[in-house]
VEXDREN-2710 file (C-alpha; in Angstrom, 1 decimal):
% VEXDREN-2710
k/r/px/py/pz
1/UNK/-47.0/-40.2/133.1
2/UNK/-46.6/-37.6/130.2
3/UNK/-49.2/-36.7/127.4
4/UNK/-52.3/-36.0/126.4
5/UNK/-54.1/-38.3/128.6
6/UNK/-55.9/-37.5/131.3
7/UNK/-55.6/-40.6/132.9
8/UNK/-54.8/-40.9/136.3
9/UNK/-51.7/-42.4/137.0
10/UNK/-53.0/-45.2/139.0
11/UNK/-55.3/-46.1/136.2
12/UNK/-52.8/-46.2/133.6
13/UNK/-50.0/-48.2/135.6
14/UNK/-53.1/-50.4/136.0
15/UNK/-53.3/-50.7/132.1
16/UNK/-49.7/-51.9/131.8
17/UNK/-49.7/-55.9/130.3
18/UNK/-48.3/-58.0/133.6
19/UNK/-46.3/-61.4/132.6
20/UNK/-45.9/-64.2/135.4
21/UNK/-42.9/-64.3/137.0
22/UNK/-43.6/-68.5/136.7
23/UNK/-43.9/-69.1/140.2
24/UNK/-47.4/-68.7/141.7
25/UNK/-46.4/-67.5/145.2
26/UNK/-44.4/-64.5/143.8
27/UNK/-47.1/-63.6/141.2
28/UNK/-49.4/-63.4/144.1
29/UNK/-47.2/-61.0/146.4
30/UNK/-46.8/-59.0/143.4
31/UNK/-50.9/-58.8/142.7
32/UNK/-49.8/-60.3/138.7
33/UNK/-46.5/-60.5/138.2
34/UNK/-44.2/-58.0/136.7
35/UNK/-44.8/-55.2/134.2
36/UNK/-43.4/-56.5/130.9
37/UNK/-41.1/-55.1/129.2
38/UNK/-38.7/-53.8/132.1
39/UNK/-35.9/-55.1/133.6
40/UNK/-35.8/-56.9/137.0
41/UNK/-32.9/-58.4/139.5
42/UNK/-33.1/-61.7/141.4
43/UNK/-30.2/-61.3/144.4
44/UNK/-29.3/-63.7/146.6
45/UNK/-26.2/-66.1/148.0
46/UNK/-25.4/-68.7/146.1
47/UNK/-27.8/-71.4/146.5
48/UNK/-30.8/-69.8/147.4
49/UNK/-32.3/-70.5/143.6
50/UNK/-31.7/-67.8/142.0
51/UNK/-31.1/-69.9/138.6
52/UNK/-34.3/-72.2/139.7
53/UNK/-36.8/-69.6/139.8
54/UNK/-35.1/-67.8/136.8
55/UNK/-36.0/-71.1/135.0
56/UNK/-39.4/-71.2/135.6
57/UNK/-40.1/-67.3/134.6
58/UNK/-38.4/-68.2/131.1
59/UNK/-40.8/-71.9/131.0
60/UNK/-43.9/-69.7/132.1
61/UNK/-42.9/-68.2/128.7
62/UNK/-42.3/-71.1/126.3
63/UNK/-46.3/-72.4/127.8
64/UNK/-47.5/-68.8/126.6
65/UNK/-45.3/-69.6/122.9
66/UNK/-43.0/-67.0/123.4
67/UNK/-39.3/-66.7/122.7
68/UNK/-37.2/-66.9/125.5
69/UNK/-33.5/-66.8/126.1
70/UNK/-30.6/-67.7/128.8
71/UNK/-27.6/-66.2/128.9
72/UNK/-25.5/-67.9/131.3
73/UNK/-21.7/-66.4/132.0
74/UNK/-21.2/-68.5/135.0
75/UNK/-23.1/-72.1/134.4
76/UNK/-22.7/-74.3/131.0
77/UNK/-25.9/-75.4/129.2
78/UNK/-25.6/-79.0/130.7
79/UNK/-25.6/-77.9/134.4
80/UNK/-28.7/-76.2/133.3
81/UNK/-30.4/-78.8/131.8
82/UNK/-29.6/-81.1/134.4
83/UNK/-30.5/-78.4/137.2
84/UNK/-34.2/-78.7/134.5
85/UNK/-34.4/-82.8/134.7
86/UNK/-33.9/-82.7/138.7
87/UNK/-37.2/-80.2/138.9
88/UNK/-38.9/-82.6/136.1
89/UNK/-38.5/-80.0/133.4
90/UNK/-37.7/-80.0/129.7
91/UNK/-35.6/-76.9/128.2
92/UNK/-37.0/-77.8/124.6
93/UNK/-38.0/-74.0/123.9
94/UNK/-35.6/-72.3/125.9
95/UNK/-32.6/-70.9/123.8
96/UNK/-29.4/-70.9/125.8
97/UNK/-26.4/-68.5/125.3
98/UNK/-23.4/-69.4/126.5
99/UNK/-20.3/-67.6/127.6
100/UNK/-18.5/-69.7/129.8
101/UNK/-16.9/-73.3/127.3
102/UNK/-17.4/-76.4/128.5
103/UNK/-14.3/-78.8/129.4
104/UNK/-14.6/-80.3/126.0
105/UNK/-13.8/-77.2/124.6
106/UNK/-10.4/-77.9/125.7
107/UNK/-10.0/-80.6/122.9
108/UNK/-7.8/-78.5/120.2
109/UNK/-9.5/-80.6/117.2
110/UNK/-13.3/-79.8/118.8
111/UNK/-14.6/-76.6/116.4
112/UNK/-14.4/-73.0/119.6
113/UNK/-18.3/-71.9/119.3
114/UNK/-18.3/-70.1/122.6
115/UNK/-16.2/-67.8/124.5
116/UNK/-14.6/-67.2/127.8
117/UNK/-15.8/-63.9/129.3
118/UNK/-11.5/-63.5/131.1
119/UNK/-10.4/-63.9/127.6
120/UNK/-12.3/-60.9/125.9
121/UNK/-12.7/-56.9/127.1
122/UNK/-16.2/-56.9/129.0
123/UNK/-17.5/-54.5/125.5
124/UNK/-16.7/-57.3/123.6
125/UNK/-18.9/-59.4/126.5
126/UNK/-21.5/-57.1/125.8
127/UNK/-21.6/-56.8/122.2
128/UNK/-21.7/-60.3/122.1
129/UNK/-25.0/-60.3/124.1
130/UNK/-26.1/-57.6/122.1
131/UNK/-26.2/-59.4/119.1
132/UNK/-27.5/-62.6/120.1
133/UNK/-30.4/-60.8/121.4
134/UNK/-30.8/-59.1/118.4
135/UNK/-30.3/-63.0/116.4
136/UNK/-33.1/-64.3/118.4
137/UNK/-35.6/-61.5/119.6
138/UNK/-36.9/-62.9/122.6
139/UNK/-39.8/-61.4/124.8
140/UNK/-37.9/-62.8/127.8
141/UNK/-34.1/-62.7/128.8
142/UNK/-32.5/-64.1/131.6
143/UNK/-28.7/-63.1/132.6
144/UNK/-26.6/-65.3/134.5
145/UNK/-25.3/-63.9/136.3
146/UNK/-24.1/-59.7/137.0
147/UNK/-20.7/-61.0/139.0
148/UNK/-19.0/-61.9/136.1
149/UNK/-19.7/-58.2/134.5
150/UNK/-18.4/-56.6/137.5
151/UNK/-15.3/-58.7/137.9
152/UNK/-14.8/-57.8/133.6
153/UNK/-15.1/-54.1/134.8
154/UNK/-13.0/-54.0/137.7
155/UNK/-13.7/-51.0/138.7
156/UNK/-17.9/-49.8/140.1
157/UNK/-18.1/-46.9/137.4
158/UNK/-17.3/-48.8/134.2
159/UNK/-19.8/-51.6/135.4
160/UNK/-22.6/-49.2/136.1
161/UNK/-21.8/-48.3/132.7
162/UNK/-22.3/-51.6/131.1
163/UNK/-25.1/-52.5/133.0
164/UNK/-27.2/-49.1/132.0
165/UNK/-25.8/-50.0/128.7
166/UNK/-27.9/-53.6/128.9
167/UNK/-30.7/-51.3/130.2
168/UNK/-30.8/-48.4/127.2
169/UNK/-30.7/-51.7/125.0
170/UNK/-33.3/-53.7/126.3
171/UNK/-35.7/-50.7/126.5
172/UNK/-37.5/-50.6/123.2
173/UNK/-37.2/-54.7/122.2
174/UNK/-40.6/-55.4/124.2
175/UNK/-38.2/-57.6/126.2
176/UNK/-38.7/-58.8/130.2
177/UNK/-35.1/-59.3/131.4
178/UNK/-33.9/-60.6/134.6
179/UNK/-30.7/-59.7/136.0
180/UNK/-29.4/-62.8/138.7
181/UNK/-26.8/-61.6/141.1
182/UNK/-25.0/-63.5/143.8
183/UNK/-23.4/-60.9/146.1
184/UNK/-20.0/-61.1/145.5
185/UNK/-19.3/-58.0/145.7
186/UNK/-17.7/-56.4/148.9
187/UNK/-21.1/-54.2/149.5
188/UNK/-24.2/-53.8/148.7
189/UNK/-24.9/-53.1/145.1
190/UNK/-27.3/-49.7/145.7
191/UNK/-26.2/-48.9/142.3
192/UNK/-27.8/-51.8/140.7
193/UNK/-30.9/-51.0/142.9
194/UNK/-31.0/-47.5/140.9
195/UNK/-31.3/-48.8/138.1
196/UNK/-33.2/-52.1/138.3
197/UNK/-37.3/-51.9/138.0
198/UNK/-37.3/-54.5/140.4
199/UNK/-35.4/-56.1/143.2
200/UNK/-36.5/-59.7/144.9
201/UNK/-33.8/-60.3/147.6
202/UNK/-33.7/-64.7/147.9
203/UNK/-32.0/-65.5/151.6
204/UNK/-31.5/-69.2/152.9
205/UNK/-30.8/-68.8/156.9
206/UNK/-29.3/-71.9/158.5
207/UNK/-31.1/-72.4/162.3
208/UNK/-29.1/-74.1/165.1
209/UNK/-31.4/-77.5/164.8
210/UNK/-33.5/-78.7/161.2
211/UNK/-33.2/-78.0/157.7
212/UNK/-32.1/-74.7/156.4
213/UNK/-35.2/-71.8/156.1
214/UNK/-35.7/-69.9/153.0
215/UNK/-37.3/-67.0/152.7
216/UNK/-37.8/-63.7/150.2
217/UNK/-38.5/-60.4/150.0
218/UNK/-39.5/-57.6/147.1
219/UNK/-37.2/-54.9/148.2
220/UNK/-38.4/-52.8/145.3
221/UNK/-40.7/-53.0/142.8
222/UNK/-42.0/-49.4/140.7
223/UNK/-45.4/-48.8/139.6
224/UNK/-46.1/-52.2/141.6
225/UNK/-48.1/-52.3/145.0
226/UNK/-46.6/-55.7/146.5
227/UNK/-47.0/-57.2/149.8
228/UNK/-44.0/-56.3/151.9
229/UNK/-41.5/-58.4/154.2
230/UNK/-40.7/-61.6/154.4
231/UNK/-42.1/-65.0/152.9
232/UNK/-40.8/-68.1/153.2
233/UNK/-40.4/-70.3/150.2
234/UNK/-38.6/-74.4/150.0
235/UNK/-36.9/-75.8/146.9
236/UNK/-38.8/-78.7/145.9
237/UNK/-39.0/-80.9/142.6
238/UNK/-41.2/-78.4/140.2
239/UNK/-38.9/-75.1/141.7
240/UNK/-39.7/-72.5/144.1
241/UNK/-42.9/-73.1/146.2
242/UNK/-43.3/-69.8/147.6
243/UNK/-45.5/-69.1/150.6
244/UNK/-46.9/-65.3/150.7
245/UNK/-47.0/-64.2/154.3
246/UNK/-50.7/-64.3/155.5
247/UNK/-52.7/-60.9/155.8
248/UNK/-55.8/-61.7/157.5
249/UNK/-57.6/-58.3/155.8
250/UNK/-56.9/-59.5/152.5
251/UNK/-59.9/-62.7/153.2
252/UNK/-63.4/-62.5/154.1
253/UNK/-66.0/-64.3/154.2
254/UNK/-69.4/-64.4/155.2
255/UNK/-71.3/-67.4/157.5
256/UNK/-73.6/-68.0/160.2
257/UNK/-73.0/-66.7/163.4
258/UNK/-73.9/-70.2/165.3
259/UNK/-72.8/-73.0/167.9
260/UNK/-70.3/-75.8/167.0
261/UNK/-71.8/-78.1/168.8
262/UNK/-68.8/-80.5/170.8
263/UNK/-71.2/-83.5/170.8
264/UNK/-71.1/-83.4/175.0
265/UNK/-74.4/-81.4/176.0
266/UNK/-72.6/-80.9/179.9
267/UNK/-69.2/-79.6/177.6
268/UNK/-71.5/-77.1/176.1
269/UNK/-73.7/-76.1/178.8
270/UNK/-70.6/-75.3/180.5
271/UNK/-69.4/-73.3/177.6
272/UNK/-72.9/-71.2/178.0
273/UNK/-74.5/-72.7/174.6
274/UNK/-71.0/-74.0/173.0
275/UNK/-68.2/-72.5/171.3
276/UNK/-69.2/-69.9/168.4
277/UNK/-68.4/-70.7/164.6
278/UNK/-65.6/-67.7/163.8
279/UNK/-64.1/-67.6/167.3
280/UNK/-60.9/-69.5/168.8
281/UNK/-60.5/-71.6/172.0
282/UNK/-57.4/-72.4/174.3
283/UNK/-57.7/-75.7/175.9
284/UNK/-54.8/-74.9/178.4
285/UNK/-53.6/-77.6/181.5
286/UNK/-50.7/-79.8/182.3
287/UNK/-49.3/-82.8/180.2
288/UNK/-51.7/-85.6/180.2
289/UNK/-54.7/-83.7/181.6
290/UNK/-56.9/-84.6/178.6
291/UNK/-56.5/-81.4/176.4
292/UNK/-55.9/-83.1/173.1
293/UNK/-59.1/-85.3/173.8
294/UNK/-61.5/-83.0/174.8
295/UNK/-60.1/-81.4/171.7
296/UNK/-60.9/-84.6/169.8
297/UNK/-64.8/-84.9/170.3
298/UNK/-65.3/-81.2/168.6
299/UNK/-63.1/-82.7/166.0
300/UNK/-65.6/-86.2/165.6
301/UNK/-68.7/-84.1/166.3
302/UNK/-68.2/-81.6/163.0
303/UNK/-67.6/-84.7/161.0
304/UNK/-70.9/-86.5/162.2
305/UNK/-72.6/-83.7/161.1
306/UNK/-70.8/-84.5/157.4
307/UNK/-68.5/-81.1/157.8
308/UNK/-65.0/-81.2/157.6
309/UNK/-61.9/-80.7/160.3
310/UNK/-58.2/-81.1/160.5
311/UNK/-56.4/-81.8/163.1
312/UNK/-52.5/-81.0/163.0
313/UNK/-50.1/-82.6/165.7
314/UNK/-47.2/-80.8/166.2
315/UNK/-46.5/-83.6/169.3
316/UNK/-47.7/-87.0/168.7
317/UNK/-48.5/-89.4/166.1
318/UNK/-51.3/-90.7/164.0
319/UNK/-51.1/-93.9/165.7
320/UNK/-51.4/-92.7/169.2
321/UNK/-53.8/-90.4/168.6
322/UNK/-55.7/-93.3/166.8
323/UNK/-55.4/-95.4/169.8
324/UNK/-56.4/-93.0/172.1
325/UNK/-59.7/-92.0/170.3
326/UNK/-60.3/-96.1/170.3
327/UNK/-60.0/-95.9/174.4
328/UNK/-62.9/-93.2/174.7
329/UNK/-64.9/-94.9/172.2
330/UNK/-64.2/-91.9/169.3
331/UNK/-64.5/-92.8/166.0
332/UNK/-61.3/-90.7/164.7
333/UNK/-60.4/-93.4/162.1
334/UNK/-63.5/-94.0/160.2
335/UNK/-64.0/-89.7/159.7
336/UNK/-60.0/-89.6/158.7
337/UNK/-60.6/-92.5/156.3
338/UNK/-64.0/-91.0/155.0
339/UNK/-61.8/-87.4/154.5
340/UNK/-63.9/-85.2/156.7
341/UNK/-61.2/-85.2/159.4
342/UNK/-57.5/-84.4/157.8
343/UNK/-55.0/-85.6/160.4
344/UNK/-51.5/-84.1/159.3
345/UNK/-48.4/-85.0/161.6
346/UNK/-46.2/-81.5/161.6
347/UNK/-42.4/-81.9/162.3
348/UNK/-41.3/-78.4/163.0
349/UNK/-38.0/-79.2/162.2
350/UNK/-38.7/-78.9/158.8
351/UNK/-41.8/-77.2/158.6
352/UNK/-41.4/-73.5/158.4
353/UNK/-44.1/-71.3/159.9
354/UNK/-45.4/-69.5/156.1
355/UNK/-45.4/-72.7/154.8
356/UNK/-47.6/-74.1/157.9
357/UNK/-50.1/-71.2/157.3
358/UNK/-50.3/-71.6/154.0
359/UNK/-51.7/-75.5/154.6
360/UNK/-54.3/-73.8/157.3
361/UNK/-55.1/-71.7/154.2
362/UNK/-55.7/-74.9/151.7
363/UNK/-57.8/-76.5/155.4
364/UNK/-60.0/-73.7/155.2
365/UNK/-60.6/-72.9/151.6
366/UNK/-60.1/-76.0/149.8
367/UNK/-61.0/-78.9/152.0
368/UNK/-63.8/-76.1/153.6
369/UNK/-62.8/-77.4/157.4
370/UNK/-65.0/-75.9/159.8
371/UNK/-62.5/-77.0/163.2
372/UNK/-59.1/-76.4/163.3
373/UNK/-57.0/-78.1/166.0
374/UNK/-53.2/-77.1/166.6
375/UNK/-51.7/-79.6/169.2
376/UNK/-50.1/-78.3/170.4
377/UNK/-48.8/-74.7/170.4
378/UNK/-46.0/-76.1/172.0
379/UNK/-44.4/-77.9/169.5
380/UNK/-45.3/-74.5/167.1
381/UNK/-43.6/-73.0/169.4
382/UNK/-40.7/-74.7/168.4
383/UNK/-40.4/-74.4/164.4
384/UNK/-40.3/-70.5/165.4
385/UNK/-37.4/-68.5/165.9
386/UNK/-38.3/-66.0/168.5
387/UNK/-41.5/-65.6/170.6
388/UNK/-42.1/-62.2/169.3
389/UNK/-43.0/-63.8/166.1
390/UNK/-44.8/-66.5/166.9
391/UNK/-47.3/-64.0/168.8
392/UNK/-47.4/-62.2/165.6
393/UNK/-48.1/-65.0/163.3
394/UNK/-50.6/-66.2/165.2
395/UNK/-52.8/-63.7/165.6
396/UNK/-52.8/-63.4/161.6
397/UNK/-54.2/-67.0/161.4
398/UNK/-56.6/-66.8/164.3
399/UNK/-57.9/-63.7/162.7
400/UNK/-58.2/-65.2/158.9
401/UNK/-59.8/-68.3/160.6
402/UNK/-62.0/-66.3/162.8
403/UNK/-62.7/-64.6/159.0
404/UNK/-63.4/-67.8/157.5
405/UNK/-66.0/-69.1/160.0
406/UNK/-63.1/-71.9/161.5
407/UNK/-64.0/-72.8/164.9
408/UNK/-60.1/-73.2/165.9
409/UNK/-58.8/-75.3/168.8
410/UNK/-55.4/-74.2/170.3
411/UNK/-53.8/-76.3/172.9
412/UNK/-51.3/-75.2/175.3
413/UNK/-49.4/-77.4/177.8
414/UNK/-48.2/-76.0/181.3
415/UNK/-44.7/-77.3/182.7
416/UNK/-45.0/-79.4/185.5
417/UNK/-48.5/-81.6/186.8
418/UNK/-49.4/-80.7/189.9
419/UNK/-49.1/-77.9/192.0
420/UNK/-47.5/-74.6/190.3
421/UNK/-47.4/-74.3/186.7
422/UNK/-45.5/-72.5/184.2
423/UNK/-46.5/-71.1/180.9
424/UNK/-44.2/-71.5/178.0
425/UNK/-45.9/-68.5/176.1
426/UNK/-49.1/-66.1/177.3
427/UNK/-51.2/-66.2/174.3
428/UNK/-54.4/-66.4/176.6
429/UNK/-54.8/-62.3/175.8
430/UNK/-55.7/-63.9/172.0
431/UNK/-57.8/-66.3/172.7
432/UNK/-61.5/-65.7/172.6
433/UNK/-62.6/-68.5/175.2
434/UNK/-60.0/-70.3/177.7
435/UNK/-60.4/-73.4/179.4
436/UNK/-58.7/-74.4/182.4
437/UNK/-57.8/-78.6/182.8
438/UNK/-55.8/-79.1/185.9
439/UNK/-55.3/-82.7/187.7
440/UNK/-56.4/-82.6/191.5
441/UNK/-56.0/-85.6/194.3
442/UNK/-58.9/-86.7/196.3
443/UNK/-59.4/-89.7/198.3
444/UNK/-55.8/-91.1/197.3
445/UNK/-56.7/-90.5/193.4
446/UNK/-55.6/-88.4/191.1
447/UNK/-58.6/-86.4/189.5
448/UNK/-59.3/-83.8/186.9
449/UNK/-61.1/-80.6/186.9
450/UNK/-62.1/-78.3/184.1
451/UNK/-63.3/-75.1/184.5
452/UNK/-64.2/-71.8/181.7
453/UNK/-61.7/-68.9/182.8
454/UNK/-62.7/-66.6/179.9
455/UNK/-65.6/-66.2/177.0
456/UNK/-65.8/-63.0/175.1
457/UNK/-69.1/-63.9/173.3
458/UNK/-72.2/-64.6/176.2
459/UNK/-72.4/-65.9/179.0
460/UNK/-70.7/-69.4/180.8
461/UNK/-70.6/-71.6/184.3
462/UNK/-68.3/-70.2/186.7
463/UNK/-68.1/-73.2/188.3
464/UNK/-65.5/-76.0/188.5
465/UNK/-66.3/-79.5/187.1
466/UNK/-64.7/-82.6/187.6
467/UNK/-64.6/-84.5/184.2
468/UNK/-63.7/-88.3/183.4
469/UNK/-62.0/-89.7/181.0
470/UNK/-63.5/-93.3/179.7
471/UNK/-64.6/-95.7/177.2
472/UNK/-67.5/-93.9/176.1
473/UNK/-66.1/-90.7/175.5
474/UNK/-65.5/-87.2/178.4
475/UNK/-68.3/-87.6/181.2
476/UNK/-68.7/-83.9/183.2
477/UNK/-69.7/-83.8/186.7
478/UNK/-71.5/-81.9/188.8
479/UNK/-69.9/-78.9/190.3
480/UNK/-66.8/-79.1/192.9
481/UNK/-68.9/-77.2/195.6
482/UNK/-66.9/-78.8/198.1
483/UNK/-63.4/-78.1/196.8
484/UNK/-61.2/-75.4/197.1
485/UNK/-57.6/-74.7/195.8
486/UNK/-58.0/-77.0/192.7
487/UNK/-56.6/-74.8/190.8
488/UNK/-53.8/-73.4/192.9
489/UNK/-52.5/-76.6/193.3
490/UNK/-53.7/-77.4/196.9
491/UNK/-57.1/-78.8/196.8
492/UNK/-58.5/-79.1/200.5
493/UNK/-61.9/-80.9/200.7
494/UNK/-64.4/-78.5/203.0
495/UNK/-67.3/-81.5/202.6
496/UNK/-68.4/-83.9/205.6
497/UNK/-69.3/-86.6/202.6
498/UNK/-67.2/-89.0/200.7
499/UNK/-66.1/-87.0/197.5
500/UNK/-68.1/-88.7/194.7
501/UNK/-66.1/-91.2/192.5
502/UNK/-62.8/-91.1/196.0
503/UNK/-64.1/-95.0/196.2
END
C-alpha cells in the first residue's frame, strides 16, 4: 500500500468492499467473497460448471440491483437461458453479449446483429467488448470464455497482450470481471495466472465405480487469506453446492464435561461411569456380533432424554434397522418419527466424503445432535479413494465433533467370525474408547463376549462379559472368570460348572 496512511496493510486490505461470488460454499473458503473491482479466472475442463457458477455470481448481482453482463464467445443466449431454466433460474436482469450467431443467423433475409469472432481480427473482438461495456456499465462482467481469444491470437504473446488489454480496461470501471477458461490450450496458462487476481481451478474426476466427483481449489487469490486444497462441490438444480473441506480449529464450542448415559446401567458400569459427552467410541467385532445394536440403545437413550441423534448407515437399510430395533424391544421408530433421531441411508457411491461432512456439520449445528453413529466405517471406507485420506478426514470430524460436545459412535467390522480376524483399516489409534464384540462357542452355542480394550478418560472393567441379545433390549453378564482365549479365537472353559446360559 502507498500513501499517507499509516494503516497497516492487513488493516486496509481488510477495508476493501468484498462481493459474493453467488455461491455460499466458495464465499466461505474465501472468508467473503472476492475484492470488487478486480478481475478473477474460473478454469476448468469442460463440464465442470464453469458457466453454472459464473451464472450465479452475475444473479448474486441482479438480487443486490446491480448491472451485470455476459459476454459469451463460445455459447448462444439460448443455451444460456436454458442452462438458467434447468437450475430454476430467470436471466430477466442479466444482459447478455453475444459473439458467436445463432443458426438462424444463417437466414440471408434475418437483419446480422451479432458477429462471429473467426470472421473479424481478435482487436476488432476486443473493441467490440470494449464498447459494449462501455454501452452498459456494469459492476459485474462475465467472459465466456479465454479459448476463443487465444485461438484469435494464435500466437501466446499477442494474447497476453489482449488479455492485459481487458485488464488495463477493466481497472478504473468499478467492475468485478470473471474470466472462464477451459484448458484448451497445450499447457498450462502460467501467464494468465500472472495476471489474474484470482484463480479457482474446477476438476470433475471420474472413479472406477459411481458417479463422477467434483471438486475445487483457490490456486491463487491476492490480498485474500482462503482456505487451501481441495473441496468437493455436486451440480445440482440451484448450481454449484460447494462443500468447504472441514477444519476442526475453525469450531468451538463450549459444554458440559458429562456421561451420555447408554440407558444399560451394566453397559455403563463397564464403561467406568459411561462414555463422556466430546469424546468418540469404536464398537469394533465381527459381522453380526451386535455392533450396530449396542450402538442403537445410546442412539434411543439420548432421545428419551428429549436430545437429538443421527444415525447414518453406510450398510443397511431403514427397514432393517427398524426391524431389528422392534426385536430388542427399541423404540427406533417412534424417536425417528418424533425427529430426535435422524436416520439417513448413505450410498457411497454417490456420496462424496466433503459432502458427507458437511451433513455431520448441519447434525451437529443445526438439528444440535448430541450422538453420532457412523455404521459402519466400512462402507465409508468405500466412498474414499485411498486409505491415507480417509484417516485424514476422519480425524477432522472426530475432532470438530469431539469440539461440539457429539458423543460419536464409530463402528468397525472385522473380516471373518470366528477365530482370527482381519482389520480393514487401524483407526483404533483415534478412537478415544474401544470396545471389543467377538462371538465365542460354549456348550454347542454360539455366544458373545464384550469387553473395554481402551478408555483415555477414567477408569473401566478389565473384565470380559458375556452379553445377550433379546426382546427387551442387550442384557450383560457377569464376568467370564472361567474363560480363556475368547478373544484369540479359541475359548477353552477352565470351570468344573455348567457355563451359565450352555443349557
Amino acid at each position: 500500500m502507498t500513501g499517507p496512511s499509516r494503516a497497516s496493510p492487513d488493516s486496509a486490505l481488510k477495508d476493501l468492499p468484498r462481493v459474493s461470488t453467488g455461491s455460499d460454499g466458495l464465499d466461505d473458503i474465501l472468508g467473503g467473497g472476492f475484492d470488487a473491482n478486480r478481475m478473477y479466472l474460473y478454469e476448468g475442463r469442460p463440464g465442470t460448471g464453469k458457466t453454472t457458477i459464473a451464472l450465479q455470481f452475475l444473479l448474486s448481482g441482479v438480487r443486490d440491483g446491480e448491472r451485470v453482463l455476459y459476454i459469451s464467445l463460445s455459447e448462444t443466449k439460448q443455451e444460456l437461458t436454458v442452462v438458467a431454466q434447468r437450475h430454476g433460474w430467470s436471466l430477466q436482469g442479466v444482459d447478455i453479449f453475444e459473439l458467436v450467431p445463432p443458426e438462424t443467423t444463417l437466414d440471408p433475409e434475418r437483419e446480422l446483429t451479432v458477429f462471429h469472432p473467426a470472421e473479424m481480427e481478435l482487436s476488432e473482438t476486443t473493441g467490440l467488448i470494449f464498447k459494449e461495456v462501455e454501452r452498459i456499465n456494469p459492476t459485474r462482467v462475465v467472459l465466456d470464455s479465454l479459448s476463443e481469444l487465444r485461438l484469435l491470437a494464435q500466437n501466446p504473446l499477442r494474447y497476453r497482450r489482449q488479455v492485459l488489454a481487458l485488464k488495463h480496461f477493466f481497472t478504473n470501471r468499478n467492475c468485478t470481471v470473471v474470466l472462464l477458461d477451459d484448458l484448451s490450450s497445450s499447457q498450462d496458462d502460467l501467464q494468465l495466472h500472472s495476471i489474474a487476481h484470482g484463480v479457482v481451478m474446477l476438476e470433475q474426476l471420474a472413479i472406477d465405480y459411481g458417479a463422477e466427483r467434483r471438486r475445487i481449489r483457490v490456486i491463487k487469490m491476492r490480498g485474500i487469506r482462503f482456505r487451501g486444497g481441495f473441496h468437493d462441490f455436486t451440480i445440482a438444480k440451484g448450481g454449484l453446492r460447494i462443500f468447504p473441506r472441514l477444519v476442526a480449529a475453525e469450531h468451538h464450542k463450549s459444554f458440559p464435561g458429562e456421561f451420555a448415559p447408554s440407558g444399560n446401567p451394566e453397559l455403563d458400569q463397564l464403561l467406568g461411569g459411561g462414555l463422556e459427552r466430546g469424546t468418540n467410541a469404536l464398537f469394533i467385532g465381527a459381522a453380526g456380533v451386535g455392533k450396530s445394536s449396542l450402538a442403537l440403545t445410546y442412539a434411543i437413550a439420548a432421545a428419551e432424554r428429549g436430545e437429538h441423534a443421527a444415525f447414518f448407515a453406510f450398510d443397511e437399510g431403514r427397514g432393517t434397522v427398524e426391524a431389528r430395533a422392534r426385536t430388542l424391544g427399541l423404540p427406533l421408530e417412534k424417536h425417528v418419527e418424533s425427529g430426535l433421531i435422524r436416520f439417513q441411508q448413505i450410498d457411497p457411491a454417490e456420496l462424496s466424503p466433503g459432502e458427507f461432512a458437511a451433513t455431520l456439520r448441519r447434525s451437529a449445528e443445526i438439528d444440535n445432535a448430541r450422538v453420532v453413529i457412523i455404521d459402519s466405517l466400512n462402507g465409508y471406507l468405500n466412498a474414499m479413494p485411498d486409505e491415507r485420506f480417509l484417516i485424514l478426514q476422519m480425524h477432522e470430524l472426530l475432532t470438530y465433533l469431539a469440539q461440539q460436545g457429539v458423543l460419536t459412535i464409530l463402528i468397525l467390522a472385522q473380516h471373518g467370525l470366528v477365530g482370527p480376524m482381519d482389520t480393514p483399516l487401524d483407526i483404533s489409534y483415534l478412537s478415544d474408547a474401544v470396545l471389543m464384540l467377538r462371538y465365542f462357542e460354549s456348550g454347542g452355542s454360539v455366544r458373545r463376549a464384550l469387553s473395554v480394550v481402551k478408555k483415555r478418560s477414567g477408569n473401566h472393567e478389565h473384565t470380559i462379559r458375556e452379553f445377550r441379545l433379546g426382546s427387551t433390549g442387550v442384557k450383560l453378564g457377569p464376568p467370564l472368570t472361567n474363560f480363556m482365549g475368547i478373544f484369540s479365537g479359541n475359548p477353552r472353559y477352565t470351570g468344573t460348572d455348567i457355563p451359565e446360559g450352555s443349557a
